[in-house]
N, C-alpha and C positions, 0 to 999 in steps of 0.2 A: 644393713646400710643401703640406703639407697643408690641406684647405677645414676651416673652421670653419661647414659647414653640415651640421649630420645629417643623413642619408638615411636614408631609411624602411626600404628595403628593393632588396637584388640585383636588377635586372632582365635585365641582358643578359650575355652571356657568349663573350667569345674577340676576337678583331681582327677589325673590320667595317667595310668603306664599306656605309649604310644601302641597302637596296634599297627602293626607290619604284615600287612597281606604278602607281598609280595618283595620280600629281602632282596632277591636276586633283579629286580628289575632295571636298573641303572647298569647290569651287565646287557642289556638288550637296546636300551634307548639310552645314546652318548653324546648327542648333540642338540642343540637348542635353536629354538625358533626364534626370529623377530621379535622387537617388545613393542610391536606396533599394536594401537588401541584399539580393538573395535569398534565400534558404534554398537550400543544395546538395541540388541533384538527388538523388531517391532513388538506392540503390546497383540496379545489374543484378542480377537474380535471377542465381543461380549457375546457373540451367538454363539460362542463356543464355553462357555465360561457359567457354571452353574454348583451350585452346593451340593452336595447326594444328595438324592431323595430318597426318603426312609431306609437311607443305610443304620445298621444297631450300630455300630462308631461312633453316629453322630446325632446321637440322640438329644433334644434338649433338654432334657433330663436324665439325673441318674449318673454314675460313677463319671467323670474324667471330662465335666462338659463347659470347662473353658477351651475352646476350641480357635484360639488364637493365634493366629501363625505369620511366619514373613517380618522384614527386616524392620518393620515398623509396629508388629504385633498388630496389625489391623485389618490380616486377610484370615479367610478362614479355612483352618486347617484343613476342610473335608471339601474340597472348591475340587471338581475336576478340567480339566481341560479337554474339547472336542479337537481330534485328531482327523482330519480328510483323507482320503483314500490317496494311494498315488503310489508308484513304484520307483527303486535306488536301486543303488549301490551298497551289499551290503560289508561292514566293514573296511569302506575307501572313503579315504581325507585327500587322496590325489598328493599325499607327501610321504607320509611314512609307511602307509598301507595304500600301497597305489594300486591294487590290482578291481581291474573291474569287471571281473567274469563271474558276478555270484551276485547278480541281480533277484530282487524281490515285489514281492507285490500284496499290498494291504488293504483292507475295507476300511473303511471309516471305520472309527472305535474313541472312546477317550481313555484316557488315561489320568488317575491321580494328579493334582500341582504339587502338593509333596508327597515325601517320602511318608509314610506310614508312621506319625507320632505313639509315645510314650502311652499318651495320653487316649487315641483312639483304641490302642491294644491294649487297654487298661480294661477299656469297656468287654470287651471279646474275653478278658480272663476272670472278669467280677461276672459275668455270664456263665460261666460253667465253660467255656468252650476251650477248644484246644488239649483237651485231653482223650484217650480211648475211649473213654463213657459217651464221649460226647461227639465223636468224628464225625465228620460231615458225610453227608448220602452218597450212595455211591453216585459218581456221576455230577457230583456238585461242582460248578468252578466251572462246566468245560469249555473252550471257545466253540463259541456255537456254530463255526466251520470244519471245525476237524476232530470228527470223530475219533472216540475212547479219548479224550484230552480229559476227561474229568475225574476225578476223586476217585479211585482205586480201594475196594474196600481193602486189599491187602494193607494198604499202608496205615490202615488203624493204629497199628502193636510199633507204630513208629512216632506214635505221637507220647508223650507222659503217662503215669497212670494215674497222676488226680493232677489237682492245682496244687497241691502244697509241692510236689516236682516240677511241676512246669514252672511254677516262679521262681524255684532254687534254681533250676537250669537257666534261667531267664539272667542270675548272675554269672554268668558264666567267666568274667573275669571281676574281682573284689574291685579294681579301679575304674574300668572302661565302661565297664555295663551299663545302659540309662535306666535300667528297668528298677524302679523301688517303689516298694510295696504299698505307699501312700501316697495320693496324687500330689505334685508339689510343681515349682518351677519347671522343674525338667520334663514335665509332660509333654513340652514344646520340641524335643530332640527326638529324633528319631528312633525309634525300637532297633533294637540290634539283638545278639545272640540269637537270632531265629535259625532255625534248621530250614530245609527246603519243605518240610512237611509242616510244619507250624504257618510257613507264610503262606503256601496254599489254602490251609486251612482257615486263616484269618480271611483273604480275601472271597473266599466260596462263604465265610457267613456270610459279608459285609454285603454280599449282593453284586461282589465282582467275581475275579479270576487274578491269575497271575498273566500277564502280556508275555507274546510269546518274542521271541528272541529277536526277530525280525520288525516287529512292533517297537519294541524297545526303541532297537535302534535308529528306527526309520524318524520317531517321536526328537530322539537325540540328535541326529544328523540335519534337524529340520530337512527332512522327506528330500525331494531331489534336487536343495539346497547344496547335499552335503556337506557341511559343513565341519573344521576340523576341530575346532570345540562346539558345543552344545549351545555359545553364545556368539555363535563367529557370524558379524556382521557389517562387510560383505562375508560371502564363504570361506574364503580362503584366510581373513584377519587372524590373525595370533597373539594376538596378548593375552596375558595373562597373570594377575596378581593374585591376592586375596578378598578382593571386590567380585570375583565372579565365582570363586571354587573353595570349598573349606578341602585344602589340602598341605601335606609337611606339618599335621597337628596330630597334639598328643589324645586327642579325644573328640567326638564328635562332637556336631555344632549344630544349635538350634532348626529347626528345619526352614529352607526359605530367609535366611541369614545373609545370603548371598545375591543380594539383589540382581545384580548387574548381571547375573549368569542364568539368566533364565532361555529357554530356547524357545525357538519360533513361536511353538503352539501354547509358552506360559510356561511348560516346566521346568521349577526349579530344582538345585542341586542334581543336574541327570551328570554331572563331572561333579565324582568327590563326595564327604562325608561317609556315607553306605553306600556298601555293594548290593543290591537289588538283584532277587532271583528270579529266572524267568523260566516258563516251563519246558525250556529244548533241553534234552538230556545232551550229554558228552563225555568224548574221550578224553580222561585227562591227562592221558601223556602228550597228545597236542598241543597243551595248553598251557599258561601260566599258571599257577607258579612253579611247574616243573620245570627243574634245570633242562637247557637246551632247546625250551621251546620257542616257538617263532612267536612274535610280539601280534603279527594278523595270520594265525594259523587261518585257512579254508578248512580246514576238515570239519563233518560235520553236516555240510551248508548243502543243502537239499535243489535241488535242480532240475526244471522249472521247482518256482518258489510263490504260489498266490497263496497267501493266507495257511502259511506251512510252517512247520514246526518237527524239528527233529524227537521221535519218541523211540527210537530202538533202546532197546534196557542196558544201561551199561553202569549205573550206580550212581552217577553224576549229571550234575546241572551246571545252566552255564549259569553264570553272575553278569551282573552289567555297569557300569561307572565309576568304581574304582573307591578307596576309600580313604579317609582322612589322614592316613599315615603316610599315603604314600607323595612323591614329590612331585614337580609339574605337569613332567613330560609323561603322566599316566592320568592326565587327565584328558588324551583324546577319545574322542567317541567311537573313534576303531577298535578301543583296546580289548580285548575277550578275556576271561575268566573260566575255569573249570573248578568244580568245589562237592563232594562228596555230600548227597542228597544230606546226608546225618550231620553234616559238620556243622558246627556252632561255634559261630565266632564273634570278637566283639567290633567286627568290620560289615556284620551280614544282614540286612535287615531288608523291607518289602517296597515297596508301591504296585497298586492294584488299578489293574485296568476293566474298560468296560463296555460293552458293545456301543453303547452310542450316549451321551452327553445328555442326561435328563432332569433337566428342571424343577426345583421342587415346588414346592407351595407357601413353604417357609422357612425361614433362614434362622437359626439357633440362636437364641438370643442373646449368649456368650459370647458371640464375635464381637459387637455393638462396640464400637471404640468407644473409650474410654474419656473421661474429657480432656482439653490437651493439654500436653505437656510436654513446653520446650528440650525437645530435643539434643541437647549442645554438647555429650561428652565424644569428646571422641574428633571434634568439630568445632575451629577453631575460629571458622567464619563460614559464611553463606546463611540459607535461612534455618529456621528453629524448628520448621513444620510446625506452626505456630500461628504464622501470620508475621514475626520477627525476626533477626537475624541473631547471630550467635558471637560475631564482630569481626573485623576485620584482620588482613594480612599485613602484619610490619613492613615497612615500607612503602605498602600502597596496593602490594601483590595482587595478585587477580586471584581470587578464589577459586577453586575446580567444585565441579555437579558433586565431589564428595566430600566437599564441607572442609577442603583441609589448603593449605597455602601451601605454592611453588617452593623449592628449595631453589635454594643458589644454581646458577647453570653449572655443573659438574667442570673441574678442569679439564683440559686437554690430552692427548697421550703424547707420545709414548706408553702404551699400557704396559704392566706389568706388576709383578712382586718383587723382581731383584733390585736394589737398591739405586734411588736414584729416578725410576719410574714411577707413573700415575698409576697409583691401584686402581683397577680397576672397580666399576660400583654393583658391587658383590648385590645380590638379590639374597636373602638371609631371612630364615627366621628363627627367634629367639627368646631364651627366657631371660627375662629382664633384671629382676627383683628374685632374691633370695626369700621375700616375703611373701610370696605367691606362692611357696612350700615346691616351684620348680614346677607349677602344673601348667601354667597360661603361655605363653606362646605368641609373640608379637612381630610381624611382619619388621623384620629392618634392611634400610639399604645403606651404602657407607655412605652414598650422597645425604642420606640424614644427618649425618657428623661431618658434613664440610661447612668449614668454619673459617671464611678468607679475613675475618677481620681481627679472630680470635677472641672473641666474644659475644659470637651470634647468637639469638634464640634460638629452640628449634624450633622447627615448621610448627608442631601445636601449642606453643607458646608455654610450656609446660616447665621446659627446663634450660639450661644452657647449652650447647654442644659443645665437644669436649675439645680442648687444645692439643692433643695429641691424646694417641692408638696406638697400646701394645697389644700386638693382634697375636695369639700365640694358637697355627692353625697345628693342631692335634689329632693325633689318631688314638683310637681305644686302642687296639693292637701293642703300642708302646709304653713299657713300662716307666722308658724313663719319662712322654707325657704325663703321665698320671702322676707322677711325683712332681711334676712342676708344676700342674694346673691346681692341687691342692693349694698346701700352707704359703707356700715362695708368692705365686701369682699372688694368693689370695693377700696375702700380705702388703706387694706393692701397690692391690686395687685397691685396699684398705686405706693406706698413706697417702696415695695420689689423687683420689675424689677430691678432698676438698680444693687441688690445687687447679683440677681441671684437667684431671686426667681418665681417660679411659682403657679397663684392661677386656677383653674380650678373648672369649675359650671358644673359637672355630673349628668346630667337630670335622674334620672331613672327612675321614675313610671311618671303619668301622672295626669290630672285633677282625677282620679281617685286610690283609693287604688288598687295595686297590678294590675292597668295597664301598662303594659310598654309604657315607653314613644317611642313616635315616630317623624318623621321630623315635623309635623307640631307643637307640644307640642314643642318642643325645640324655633321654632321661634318667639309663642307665651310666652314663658317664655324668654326669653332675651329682649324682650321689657315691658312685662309689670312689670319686676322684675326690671329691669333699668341695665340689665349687662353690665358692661364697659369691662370686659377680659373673654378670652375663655370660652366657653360652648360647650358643648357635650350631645351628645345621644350614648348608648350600640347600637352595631352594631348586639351582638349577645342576648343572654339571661342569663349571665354570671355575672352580678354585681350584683344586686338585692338581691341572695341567699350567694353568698360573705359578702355581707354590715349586711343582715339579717334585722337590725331595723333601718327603714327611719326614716328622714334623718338622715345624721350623717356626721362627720367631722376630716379626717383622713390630720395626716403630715407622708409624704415620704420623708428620705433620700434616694433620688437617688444615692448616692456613691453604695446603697448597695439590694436600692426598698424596704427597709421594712419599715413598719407602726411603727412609733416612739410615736404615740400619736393616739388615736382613741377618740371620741365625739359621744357619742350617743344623735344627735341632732344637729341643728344649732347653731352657735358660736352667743351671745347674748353683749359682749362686747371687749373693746381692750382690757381688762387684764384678759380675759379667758387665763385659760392653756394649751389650742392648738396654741393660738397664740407665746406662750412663748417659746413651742415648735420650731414652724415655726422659728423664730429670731434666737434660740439657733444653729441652724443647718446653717441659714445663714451667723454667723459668728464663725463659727467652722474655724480652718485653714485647706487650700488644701491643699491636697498629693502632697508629692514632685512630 
């Protein structure tokens, strides 16, 4: 059955169990920033801006050479960005990680615009490479300022011992992994399940290296910008949706998907989808994901720092940008990573860096846009990229730079969940449709479902919004949620659809008390709870201390968003008086 709740917008794409790098991170980061907008990053000077040249990735021939990439398919996947010299701060946003005694200092170098495709490590494994037979020379890879940085024959016996292992390990989880064995759509997603020695090794063919940790970030923080996202402009802006970062999804997302969140020097996705390895070794009880660790551990961080890189042996690399499961507030550019040289995960994958930004002679012939073609899902007005427009906003509305019409101005508060107050306008994402097999994942906010006249479109003109919200916020932990959110819920979302009703399964904590829940808890609870309509995860950390006592079981009039009925608890049968609530409001008369 289809949800009578509009979504805002696609966020995730293909069949995914969520990957969860970091479980425990909402016990480290509890508070939330401003929803102030940025302004996008100025664009890269074109001096800085170049296809590889004669990298084997990017060959215009030969295994995996639609090399298309970015939010319009029309940049090209193997584009690098020139990076300027200049010195930071490293690991300071001047808010959550405010310390600034661990300054750095970097040469010019570029760095990759994306993340390391399907599609390019297609080419590197129809080569022969990436296995023992094949490991790169000793000394391959290295930054050519810091000596022994390069390819260590020891670590041969760490790579696969043919390709018919290196592609079975390349699955490393049956749902998440992009890696399959014949080129197809997904060449566009980023590579993941890489070990730290595989992505060395991918970059030492390609004619790069791995960026050392300091680079990384300095790329990320736009240099002595610092900035506290990757796209924060001015520095200090903090917004944050799913227009700048693929994150709170059950599976990674096209590379360059994310327009709006590119950083100073062009790169996108450096917040979110893959965690990127870089070659500083480290201590991983420092670090995340060990319990107890500090969110800007210093340890590690080399002093003075020009063109330096931590390499004492200790088993461990660091990671850098955090990955698609996790929620917003791990999308700053402070945030560090430690992950066991050998681990293979389906959050882990590369971009390769490279002494300096060089030019080729010619440009693949597989990028060549396509002829056009009006753009308009997703996009309810504004233009087609096309030359056309896609139509207009009901009422008159003013279109926004992302193709989508104003919602109603949200009511007023009093804010709250107990009854009687304006709910607050919850930042959510969600699976929508039962017929999406619970894998797609769509940005919702409750302002999408205020409906003052009771009968509004939504914003994408797609569907109605709903006249009332039996919001029923859940934790896995509880057995009696799990009994409610199955057959009962699924029951009254069944009957009340057609009247104009919405039932929503708001995941908040997790198998655990006062965990927050995250992508992969959401997936696991719509299956094993049996949910037939919408379910959701807090995008921020903002319901939990609202709700106050899990679960519980709130009815919204949308004409006006406030809580008409509150349940301390799950709804136990059909002539509970939440439900009578719910009905009352259903057949209340519209406004003229």
């Amino acid at each position: 059955m289809t949800s009578s709740i509009p979504a805002r917008r696609r966020a995730g794409v293909g069949a995914a169990l969520a990957g969860v790098a970091l479980a425990a991170l909402a016990a480290y980061v509890v508070s939330t920033r401003g929803r102030s907008r940025p302004a996008p990053a100025p664009p890269a000077s074109s001096a800085h801006t170049a296809p590889l040249a004669d990298a084997p990735s990017c060959a215009t021939t030969g295994v995996g050479t639609d090399r298309r990439c970015g939010a319009g398919g029309d940049a090209d996947c193997c584009e690098q960005r020139g990076v300027p010299a200049g010195t930071f701060k490293r690991s300071f946003d001047g808010d959550r990680c405010g310390d600034p005694a661990h300054p750095a200092t970097v040469s010019a170098f570029a760095l990759d615009r994306f993340e390391v495709t399907v599609g390019r490590f297609r080419a590197f494994v129809a080569a022969g490479k990436g296995t023992r037979a094949s490991a790169p020379a000793a000394g391959a890879g290295a930054h050519p300022k810091i000596p022994g940085s390069g390819w260590d024959p020891a670590w041969d016996a760490k790579l696969p011992e043919s390709r018919a292992v290196l592609e079975a390990r390349l699955q490393c989880n049956p749902v998440t992994a992009t890696w399959t064995s014949q080129p197809t759509e997904g060449d566009r997603f980023p590579i993941n399940c890489l070990t730290f020695y595989e992505a060395f090794a991918f970059c030492a063919w390609d004619g790069g290296r791995l960026p050392t940790e300091a680079e990384w970030n300095y790329a990320a923080a736009g240099g002595d910008e610092q900035r506290v996202y990757a796209w924060s402009s001015p520095p200090a802006a903090t917004g944050i949706d799913q227009r700048y970062a693929a994150f709170g999804q059950p599976h990674a997302q096209p590379v360059g998907a994310r327009a709006r969140g590119a950083a100073r020097w062009g790169q996108e996705d450096m917040s979110g989808n893959v965690w990127e390895w870089t070659i500083d070794t480290a201590d991983p009880k420092h670090f995340l994901p060990t319990q107890g660790a500090s969110l800007c551990p210093s340890s590690g961080y080399l002093s003075p720092c020009v063109d330096c890189a931590q390499s004492a042996p200790t088993g461990a690399r660091i990671t850098r940008g955090s990955g698609y499961g996790l929620p917003a507030q791990a999308m700053l550019v402070s945030l560090r990573r430690a992950a066991p040289e050998d681990a293979r995960f389906h959050v882990f994958g590369v971009r390769c860096a490279r002494d300096a930004a060089t030019p080729s002679a010619h440009r693949p012939a597989a990028i060549h846009p396509p002829a056009c073609v009006p753009r308009c899902a997703g996009r309810p007005c504004g233009p087609d990229g096309c030359g056309g427009v896609c139509g207009s906003c009901p009422g008159g509305g003013a279109c926004d730079g992302a193709g989508t019409c104003p919602p109603p101005p949200y009511p007023g508060g009093p804010y709250g969940c107990d009854k009687g107050a304006t709910i607050p306008d919850f930042d959510l994402a969600a699976f929508m449709t039962p017929e999406s097999n619970w894998t797609t994942m769509e940005q919702l906010k409750l302002s999408d479902l205020y409906n003052p006249s009771g009968d509004a479109p939504s914003t994408d003109g797609a569907a109605p919004r709903p006249r009332a919200l039996l919001l029923h916020a859940a934790t896995a932990w509880s057995d009696e949620a799990k009994a409610a959110a199955g057959a009962l819920l699924g029951s009254v979302f069944k009957e009340s659809a057609a009247r104009g009703g919405a039932v929503l399964s708001l995941l908040v904590e997790g198998e655990r008390r006062g965990q927050q829940a995250d992508s992969y808890n959401i997936v696991m609870w719509t299956r094993r709870a049996a949910v037939t309509y919408p379910a959701a995860m807090d995008l921020g950390t903002t319901v939990a201390p609202c709700v106050r006592d899990l679960p519980a079981t709130l009815v919204v009039d949308t004409r006006t968003m406030r809580v008409v009925e509150h349940l301390a608890g799950s709804p136990v049968a059909r002539n509970d008086a939440i439900f009578q609530a719910y009905g009352a409001l259903l057949a209340a008369p519209r406004r003229p």
